[in-house]
The first five atom37 places (N, CA, C, CB, O) and aatype in JSON, in Angstrom:
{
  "aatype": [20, 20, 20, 20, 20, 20, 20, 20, 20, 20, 20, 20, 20, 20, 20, 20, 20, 20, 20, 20, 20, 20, 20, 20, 20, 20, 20, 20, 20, 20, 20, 20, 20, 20, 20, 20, 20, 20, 20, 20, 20, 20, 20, 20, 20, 20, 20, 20, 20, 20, 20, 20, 20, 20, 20, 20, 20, 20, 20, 20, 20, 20, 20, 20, 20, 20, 20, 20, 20, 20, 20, 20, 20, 20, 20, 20, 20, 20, 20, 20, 20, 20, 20, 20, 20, 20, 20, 20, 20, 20, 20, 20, 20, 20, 20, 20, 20, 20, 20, 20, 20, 20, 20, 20, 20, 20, 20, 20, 20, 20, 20, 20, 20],
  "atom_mask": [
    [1, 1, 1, 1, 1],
    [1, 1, 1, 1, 1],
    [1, 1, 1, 1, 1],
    [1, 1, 1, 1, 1],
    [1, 1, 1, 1, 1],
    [1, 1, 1, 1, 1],
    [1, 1, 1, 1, 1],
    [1, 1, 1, 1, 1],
    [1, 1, 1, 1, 1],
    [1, 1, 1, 1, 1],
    [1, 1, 1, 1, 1],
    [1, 1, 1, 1, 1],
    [1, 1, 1, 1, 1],
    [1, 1, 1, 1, 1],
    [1, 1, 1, 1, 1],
    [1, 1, 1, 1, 1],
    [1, 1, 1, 1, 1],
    [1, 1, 1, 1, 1],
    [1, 1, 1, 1, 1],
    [1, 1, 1, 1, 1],
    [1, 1, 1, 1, 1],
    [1, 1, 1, 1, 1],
    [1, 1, 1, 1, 1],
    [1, 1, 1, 1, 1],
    [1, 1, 1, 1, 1],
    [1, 1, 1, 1, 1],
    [1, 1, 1, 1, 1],
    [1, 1, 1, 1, 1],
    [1, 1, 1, 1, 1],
    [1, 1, 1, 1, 1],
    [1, 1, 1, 1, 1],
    [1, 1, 1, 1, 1],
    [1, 1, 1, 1, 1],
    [1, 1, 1, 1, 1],
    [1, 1, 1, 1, 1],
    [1, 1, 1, 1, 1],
    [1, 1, 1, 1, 1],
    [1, 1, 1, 1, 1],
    [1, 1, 1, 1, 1],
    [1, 1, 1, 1, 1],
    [1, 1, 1, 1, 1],
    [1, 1, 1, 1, 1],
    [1, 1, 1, 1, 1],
    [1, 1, 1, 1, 1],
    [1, 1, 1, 1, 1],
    [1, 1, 1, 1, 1],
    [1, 1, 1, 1, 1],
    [1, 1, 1, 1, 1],
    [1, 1, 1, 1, 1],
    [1, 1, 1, 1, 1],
    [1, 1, 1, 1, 1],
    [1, 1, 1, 1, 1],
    [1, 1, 1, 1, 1],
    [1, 1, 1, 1, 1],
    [1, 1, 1, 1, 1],
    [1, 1, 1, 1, 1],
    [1, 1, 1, 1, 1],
    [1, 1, 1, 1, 1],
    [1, 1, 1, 1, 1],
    [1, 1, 1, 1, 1],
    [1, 1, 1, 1, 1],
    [1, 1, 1, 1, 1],
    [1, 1, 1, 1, 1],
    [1, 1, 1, 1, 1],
    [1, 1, 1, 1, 1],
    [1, 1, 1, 1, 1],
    [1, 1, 1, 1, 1],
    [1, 1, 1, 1, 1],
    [1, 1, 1, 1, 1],
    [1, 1, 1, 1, 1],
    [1, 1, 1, 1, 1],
    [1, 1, 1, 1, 1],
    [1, 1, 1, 1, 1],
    [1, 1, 1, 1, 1],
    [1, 1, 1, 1, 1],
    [1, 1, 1, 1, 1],
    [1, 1, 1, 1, 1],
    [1, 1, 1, 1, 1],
    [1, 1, 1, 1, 1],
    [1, 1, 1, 1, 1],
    [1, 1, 1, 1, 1],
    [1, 1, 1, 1, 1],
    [1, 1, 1, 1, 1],
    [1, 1, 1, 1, 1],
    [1, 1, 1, 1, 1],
    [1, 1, 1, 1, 1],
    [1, 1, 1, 1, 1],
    [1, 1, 1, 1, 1],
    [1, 1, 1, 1, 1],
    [1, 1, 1, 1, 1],
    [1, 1, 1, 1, 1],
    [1, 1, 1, 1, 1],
    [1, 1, 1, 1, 1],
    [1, 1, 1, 1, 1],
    [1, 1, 1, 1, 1],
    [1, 1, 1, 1, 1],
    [1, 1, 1, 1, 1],
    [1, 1, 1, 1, 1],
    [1, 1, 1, 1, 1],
    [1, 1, 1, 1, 1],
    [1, 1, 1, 1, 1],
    [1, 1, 1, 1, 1],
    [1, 1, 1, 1, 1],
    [1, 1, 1, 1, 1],
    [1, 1, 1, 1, 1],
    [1, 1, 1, 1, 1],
    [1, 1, 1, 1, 1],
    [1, 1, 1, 1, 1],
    [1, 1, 1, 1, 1],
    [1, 1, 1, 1, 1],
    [1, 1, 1, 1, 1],
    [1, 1, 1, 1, 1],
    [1, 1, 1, 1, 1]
  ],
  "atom_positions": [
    [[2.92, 24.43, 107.75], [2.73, 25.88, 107.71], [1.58, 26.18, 106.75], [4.04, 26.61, 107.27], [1.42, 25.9, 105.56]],
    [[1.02, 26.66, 107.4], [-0.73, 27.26, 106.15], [-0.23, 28.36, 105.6], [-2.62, 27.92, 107.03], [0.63, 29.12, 106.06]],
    [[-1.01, 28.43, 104.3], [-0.74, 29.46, 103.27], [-0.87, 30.87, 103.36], [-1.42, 29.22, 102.34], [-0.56, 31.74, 102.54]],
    [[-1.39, 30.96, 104.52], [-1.76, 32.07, 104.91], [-0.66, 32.78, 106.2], [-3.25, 31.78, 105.29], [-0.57, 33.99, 106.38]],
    [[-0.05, 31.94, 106.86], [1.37, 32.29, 106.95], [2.61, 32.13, 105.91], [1.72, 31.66, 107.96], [3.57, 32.75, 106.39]],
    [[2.79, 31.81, 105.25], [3.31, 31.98, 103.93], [3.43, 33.5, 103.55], [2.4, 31.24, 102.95], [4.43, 34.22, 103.65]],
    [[2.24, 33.79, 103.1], [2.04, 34.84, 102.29], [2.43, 35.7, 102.93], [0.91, 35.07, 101.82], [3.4, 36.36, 102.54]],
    [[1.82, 35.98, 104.12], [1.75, 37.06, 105.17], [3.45, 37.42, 105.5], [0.8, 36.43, 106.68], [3.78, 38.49, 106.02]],
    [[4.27, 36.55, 105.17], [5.68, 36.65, 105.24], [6.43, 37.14, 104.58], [6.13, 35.87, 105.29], [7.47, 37.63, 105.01]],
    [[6.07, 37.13, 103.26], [6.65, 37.86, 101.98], [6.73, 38.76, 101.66], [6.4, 37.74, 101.16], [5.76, 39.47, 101.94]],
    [[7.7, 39.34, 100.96], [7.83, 40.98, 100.72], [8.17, 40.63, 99.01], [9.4, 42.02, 101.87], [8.43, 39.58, 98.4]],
    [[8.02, 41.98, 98.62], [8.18, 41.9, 97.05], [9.9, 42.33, 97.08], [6.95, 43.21, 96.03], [10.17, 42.94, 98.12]],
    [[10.85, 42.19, 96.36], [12.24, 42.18, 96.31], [12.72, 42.71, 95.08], [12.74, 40.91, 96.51], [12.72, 41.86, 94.19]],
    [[13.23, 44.09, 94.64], [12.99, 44.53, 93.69], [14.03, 44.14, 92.82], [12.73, 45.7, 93.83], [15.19, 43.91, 93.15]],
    [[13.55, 44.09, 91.73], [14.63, 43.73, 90.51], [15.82, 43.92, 90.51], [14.46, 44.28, 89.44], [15.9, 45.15, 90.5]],
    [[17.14, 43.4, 90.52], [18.31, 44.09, 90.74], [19.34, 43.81, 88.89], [19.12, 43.24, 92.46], [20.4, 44.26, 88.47]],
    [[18.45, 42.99, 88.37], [19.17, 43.22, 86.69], [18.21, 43.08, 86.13], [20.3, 42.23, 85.97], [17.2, 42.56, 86.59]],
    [[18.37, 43.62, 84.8], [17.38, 43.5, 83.87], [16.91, 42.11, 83.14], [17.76, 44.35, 82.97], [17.64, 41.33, 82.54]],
    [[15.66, 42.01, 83.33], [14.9, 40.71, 82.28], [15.49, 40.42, 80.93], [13.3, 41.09, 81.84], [15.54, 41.37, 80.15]],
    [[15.8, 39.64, 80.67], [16.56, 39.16, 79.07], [15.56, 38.87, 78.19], [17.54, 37.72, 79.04], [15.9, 39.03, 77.01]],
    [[14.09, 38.4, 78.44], [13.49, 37.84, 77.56], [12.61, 39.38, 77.32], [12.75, 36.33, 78.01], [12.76, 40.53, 77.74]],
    [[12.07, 38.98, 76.81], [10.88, 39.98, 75.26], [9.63, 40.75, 76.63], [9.39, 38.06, 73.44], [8.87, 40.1, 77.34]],
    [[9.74, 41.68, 76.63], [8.12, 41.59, 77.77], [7.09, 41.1, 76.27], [7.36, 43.89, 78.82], [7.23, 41.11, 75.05]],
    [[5.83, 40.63, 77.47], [4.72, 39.9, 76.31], [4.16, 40.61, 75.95], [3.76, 38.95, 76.54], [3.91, 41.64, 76.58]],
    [[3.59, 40.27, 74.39], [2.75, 40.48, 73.67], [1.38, 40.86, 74.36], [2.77, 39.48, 72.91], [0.81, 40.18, 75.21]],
    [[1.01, 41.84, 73.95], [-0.43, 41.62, 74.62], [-1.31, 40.99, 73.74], [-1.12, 42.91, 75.06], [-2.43, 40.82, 74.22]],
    [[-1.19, 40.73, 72.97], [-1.72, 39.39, 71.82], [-1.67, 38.19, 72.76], [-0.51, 39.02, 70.24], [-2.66, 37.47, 72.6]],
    [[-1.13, 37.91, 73.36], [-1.05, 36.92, 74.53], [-1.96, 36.62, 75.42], [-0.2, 37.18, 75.26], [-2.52, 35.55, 75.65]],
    [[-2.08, 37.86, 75.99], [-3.1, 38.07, 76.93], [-4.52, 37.89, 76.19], [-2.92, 39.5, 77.57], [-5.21, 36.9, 76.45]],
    [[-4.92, 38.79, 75.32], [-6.1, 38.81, 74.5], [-5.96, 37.49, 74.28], [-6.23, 39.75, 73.26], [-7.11, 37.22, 74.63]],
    [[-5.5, 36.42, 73.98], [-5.65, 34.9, 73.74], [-6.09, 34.32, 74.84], [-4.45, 34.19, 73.35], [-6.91, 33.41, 74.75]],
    [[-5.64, 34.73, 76.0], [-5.91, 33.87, 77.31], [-7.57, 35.09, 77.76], [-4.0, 33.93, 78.84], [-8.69, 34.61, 77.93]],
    [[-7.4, 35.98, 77.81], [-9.0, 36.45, 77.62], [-10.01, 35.5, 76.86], [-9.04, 37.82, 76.75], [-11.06, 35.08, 77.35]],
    [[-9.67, 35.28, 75.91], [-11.09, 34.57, 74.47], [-11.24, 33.76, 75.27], [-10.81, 33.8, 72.62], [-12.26, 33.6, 75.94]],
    [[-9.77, 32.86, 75.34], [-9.95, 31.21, 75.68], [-10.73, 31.05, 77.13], [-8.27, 30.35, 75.82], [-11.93, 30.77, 77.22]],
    [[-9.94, 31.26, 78.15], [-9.87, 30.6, 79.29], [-11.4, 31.73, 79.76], [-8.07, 30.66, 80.21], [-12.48, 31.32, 80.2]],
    [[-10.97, 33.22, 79.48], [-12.15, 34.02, 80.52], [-13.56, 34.43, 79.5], [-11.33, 35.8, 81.28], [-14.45, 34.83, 80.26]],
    [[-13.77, 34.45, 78.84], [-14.85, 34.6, 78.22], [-15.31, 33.6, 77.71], [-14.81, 35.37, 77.46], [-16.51, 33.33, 77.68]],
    [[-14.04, 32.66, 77.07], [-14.78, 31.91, 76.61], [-15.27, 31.67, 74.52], [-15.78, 32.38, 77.58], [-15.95, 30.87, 73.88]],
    [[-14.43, 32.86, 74.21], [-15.37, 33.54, 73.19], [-14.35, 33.0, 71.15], [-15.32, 35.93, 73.82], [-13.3, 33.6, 70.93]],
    [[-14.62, 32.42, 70.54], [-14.08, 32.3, 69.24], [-13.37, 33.47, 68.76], [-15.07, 31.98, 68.33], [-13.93, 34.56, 68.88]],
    [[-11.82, 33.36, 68.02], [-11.59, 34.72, 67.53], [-12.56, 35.21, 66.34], [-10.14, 34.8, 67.06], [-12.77, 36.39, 66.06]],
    [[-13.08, 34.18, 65.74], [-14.25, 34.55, 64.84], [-15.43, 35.22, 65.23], [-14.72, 33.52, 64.33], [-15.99, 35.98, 64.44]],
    [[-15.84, 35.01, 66.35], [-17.23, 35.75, 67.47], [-16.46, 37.17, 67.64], [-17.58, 34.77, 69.5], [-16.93, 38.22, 67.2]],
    [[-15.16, 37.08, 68.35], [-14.32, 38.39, 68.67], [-14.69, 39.41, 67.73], [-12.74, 38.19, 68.58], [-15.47, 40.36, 67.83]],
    [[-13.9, 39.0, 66.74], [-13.99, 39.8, 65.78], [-15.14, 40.02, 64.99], [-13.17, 39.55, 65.14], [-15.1, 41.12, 64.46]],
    [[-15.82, 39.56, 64.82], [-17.26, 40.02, 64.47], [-17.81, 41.04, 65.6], [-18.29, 38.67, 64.36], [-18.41, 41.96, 65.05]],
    [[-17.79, 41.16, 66.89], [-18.08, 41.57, 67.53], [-17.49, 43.33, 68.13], [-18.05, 40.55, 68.0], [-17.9, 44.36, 68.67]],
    [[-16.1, 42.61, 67.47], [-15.37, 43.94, 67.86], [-15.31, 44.84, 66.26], [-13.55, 43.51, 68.61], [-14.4, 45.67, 66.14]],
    [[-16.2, 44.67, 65.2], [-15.85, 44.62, 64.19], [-14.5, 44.72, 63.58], [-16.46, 45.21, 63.89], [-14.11, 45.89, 63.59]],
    [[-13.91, 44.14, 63.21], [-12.65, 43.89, 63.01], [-12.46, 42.36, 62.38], [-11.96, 44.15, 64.32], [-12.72, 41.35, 63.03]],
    [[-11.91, 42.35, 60.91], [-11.32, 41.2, 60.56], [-10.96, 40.18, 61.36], [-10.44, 41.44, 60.04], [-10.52, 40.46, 62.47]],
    [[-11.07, 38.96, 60.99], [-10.74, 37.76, 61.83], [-9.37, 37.69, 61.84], [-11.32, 36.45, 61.35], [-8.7, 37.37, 62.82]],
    [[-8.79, 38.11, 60.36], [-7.48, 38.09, 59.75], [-6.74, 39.15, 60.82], [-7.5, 38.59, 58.02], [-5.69, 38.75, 61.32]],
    [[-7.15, 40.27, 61.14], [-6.17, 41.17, 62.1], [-6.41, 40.9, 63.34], [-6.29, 42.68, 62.0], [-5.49, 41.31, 64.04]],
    [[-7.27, 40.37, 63.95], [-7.09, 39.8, 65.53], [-6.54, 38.85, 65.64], [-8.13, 39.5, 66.28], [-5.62, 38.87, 66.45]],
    [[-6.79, 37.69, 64.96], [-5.14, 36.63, 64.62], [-4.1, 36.64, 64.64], [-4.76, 36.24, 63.76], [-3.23, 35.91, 65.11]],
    [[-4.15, 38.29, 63.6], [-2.18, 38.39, 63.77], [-1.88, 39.0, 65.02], [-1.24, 39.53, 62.5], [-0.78, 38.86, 65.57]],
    [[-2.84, 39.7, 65.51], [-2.25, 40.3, 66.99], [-2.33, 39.12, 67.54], [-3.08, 41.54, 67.91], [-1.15, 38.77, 67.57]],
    [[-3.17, 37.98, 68.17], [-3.27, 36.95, 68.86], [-1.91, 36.17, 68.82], [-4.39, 36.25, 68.41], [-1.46, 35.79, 69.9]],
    [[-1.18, 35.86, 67.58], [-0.34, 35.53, 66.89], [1.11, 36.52, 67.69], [-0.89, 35.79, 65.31], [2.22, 36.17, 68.1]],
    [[0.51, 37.62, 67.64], [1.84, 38.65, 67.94], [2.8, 39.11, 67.31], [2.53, 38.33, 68.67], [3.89, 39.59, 67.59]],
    [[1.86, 38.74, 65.85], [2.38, 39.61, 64.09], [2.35, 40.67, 64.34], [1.48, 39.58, 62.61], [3.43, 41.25, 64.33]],
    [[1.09, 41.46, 64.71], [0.8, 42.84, 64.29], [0.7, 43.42, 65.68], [-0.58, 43.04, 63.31], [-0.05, 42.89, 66.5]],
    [[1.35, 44.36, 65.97], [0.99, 45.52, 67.17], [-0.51, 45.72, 67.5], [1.51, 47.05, 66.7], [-1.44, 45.81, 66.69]],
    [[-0.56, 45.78, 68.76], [-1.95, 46.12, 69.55], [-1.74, 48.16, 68.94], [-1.8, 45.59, 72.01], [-0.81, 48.9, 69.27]],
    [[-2.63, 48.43, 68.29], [-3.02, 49.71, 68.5], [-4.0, 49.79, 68.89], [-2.99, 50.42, 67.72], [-4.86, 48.93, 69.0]],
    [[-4.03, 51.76, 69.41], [-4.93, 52.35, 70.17], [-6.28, 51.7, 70.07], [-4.95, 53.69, 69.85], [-6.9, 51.3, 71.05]],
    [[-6.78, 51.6, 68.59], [-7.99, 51.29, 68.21], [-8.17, 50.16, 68.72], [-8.24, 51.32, 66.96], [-9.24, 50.23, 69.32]],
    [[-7.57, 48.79, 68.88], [-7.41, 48.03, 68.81], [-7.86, 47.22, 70.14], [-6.46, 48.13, 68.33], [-8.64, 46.3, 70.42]],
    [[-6.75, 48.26, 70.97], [-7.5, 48.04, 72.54], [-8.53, 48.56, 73.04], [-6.83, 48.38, 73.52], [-9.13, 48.14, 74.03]],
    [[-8.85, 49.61, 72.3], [-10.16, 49.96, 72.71], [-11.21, 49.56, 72.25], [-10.35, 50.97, 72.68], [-12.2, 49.87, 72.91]],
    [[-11.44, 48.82, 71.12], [-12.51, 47.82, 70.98], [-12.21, 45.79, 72.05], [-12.48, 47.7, 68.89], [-13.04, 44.92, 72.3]],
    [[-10.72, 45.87, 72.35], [-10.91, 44.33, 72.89], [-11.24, 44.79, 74.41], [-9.33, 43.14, 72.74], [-11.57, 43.92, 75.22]],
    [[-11.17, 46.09, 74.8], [-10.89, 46.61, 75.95], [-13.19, 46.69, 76.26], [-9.54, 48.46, 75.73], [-13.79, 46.68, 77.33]],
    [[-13.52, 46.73, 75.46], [-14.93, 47.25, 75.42], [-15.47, 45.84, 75.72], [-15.5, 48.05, 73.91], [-16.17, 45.38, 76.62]],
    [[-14.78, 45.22, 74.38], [-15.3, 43.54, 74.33], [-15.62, 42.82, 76.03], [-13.76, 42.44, 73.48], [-16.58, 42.43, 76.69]],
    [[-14.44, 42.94, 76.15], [-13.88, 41.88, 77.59], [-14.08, 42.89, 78.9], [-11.79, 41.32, 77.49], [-13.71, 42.35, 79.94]],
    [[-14.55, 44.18, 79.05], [-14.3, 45.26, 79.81], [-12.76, 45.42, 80.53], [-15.38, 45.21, 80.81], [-12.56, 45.78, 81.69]],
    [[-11.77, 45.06, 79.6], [-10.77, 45.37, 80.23], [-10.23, 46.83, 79.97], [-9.91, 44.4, 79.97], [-10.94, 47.62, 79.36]],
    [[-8.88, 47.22, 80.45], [-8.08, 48.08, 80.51], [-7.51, 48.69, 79.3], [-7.3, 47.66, 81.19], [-6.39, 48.25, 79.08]],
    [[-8.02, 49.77, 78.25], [-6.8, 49.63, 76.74], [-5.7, 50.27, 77.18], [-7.23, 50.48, 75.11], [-4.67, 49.99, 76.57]],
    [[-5.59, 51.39, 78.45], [-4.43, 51.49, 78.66], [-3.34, 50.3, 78.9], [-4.51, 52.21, 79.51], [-2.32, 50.21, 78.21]],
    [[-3.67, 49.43, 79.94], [-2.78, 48.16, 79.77], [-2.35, 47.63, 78.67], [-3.26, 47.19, 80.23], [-1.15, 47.36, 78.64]],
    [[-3.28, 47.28, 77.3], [-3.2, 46.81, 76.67], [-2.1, 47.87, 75.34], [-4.5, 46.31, 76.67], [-1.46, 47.4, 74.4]],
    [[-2.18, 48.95, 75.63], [-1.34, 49.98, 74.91], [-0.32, 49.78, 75.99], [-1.97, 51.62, 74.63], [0.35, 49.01, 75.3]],
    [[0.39, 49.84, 77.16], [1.4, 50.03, 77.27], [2.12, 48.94, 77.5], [1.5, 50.82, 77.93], [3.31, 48.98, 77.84]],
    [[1.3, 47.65, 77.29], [2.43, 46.56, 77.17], [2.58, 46.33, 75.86], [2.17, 45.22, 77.87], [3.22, 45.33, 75.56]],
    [[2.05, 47.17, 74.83], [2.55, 47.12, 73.6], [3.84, 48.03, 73.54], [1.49, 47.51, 72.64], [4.84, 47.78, 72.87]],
    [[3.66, 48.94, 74.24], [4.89, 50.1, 73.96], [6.05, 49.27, 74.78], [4.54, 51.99, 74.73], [7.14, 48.99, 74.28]],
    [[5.72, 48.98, 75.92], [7.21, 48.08, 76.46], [7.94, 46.96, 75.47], [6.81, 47.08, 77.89], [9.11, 46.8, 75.12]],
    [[6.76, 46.3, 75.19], [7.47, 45.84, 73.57], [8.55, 46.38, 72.32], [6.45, 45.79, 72.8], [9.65, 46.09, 71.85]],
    [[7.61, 47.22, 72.17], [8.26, 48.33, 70.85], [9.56, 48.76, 71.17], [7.38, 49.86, 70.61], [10.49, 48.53, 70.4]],
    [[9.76, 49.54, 72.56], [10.65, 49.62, 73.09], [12.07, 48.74, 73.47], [10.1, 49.91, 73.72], [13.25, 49.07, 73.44]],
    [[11.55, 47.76, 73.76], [12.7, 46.64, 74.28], [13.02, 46.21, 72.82], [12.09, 45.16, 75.44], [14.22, 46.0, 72.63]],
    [[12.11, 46.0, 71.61], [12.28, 45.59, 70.36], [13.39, 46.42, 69.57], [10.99, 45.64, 69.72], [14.28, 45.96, 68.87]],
    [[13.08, 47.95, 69.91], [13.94, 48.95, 69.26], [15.35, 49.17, 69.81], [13.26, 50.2, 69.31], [16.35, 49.39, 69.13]],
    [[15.28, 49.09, 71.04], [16.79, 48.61, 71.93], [17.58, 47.85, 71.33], [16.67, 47.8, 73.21], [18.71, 48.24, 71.02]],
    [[17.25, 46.94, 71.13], [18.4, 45.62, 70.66], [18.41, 46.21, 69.14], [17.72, 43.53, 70.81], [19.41, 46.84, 68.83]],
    [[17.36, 46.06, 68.16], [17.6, 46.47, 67.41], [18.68, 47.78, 66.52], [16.78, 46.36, 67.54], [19.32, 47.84, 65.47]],
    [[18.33, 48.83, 67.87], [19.46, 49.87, 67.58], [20.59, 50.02, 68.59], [18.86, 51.25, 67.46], [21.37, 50.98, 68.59]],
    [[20.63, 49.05, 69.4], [22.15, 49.12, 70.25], [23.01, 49.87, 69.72], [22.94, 47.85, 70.38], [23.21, 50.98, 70.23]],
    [[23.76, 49.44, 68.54], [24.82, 49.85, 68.24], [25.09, 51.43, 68.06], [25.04, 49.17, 67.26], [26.08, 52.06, 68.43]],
    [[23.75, 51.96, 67.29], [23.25, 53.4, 67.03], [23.49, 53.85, 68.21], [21.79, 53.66, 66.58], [24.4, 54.63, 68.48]],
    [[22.35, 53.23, 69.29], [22.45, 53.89, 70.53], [23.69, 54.44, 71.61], [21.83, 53.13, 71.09], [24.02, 55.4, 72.31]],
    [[24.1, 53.09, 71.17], [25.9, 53.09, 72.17], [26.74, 54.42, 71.63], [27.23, 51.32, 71.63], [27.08, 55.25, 72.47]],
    [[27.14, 54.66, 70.02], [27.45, 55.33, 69.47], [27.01, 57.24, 69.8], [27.12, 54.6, 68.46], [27.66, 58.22, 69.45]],
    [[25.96, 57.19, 70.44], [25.48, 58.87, 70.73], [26.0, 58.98, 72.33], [23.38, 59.22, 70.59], [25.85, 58.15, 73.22]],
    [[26.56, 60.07, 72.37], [26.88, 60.65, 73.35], [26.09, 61.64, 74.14], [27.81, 61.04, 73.03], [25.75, 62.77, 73.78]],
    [[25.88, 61.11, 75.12], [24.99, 61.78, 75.84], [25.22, 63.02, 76.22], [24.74, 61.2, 76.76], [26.37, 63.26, 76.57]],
    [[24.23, 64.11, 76.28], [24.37, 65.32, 76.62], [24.61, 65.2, 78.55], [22.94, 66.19, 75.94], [23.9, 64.51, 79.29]],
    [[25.64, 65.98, 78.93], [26.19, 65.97, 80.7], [25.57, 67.36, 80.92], [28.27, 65.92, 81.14], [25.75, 68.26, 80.1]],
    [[24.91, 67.52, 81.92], [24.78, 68.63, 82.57], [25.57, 68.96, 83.97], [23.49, 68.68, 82.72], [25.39, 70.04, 84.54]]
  ]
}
């Protein structure tokens, strides 16, 4: 069977439970940008994007949150997306603050209309 009947067969199948693991870092991505698609040193990066070597590391790392600023200079760098790069930070933050405040959360009672 060629790949091209394969594909042509498939449908997308939508999620029916939720993902357990972390959504990624976009520090992740910006790593596989330098490396694999540009090509480029986080030391070049950051000189380039002006920005410390020390704070594109820790995002690379996935210490420090992608902010606004943040994507919009790697977003300039690489011509990518900073919206992407901001909202797979917020799906982060989010899924981070979940677990973190479960218990809080469980505890509030929701307003019924």
């Amino acid at each position: 069977m060629s790949d091209a009947s394969i594909s042509n067969n498939t449908t997308d199948l939508p999620v029916s439970r939720p993902i357990e693991r972390a959504p990624t870092h976009p520090g992740d991505l910006f790593r596989e940008i330098l490396g694999e698609h540009v090509g480029l040193s986080v030391s070049e990066a950051a000189r380039r994007m002006n920005v410390s070597r020390q704070s594109l590391h820790a995002v690379l790392r996935g210490e420090s949150a992608v902010t606004a600023e943040m994507a919009l200079r790697f977003g300039r760098l690489v011509g990518g997306s900073p919206e992407l790069y901001v909202q797979m930070q917020a799906k982060r933050d989010l899924w981070e603050a979940e677990r973190k405040l479960q218990a809080a959360l469980d505890a509030i009672a929701p307003c019924r209309r």
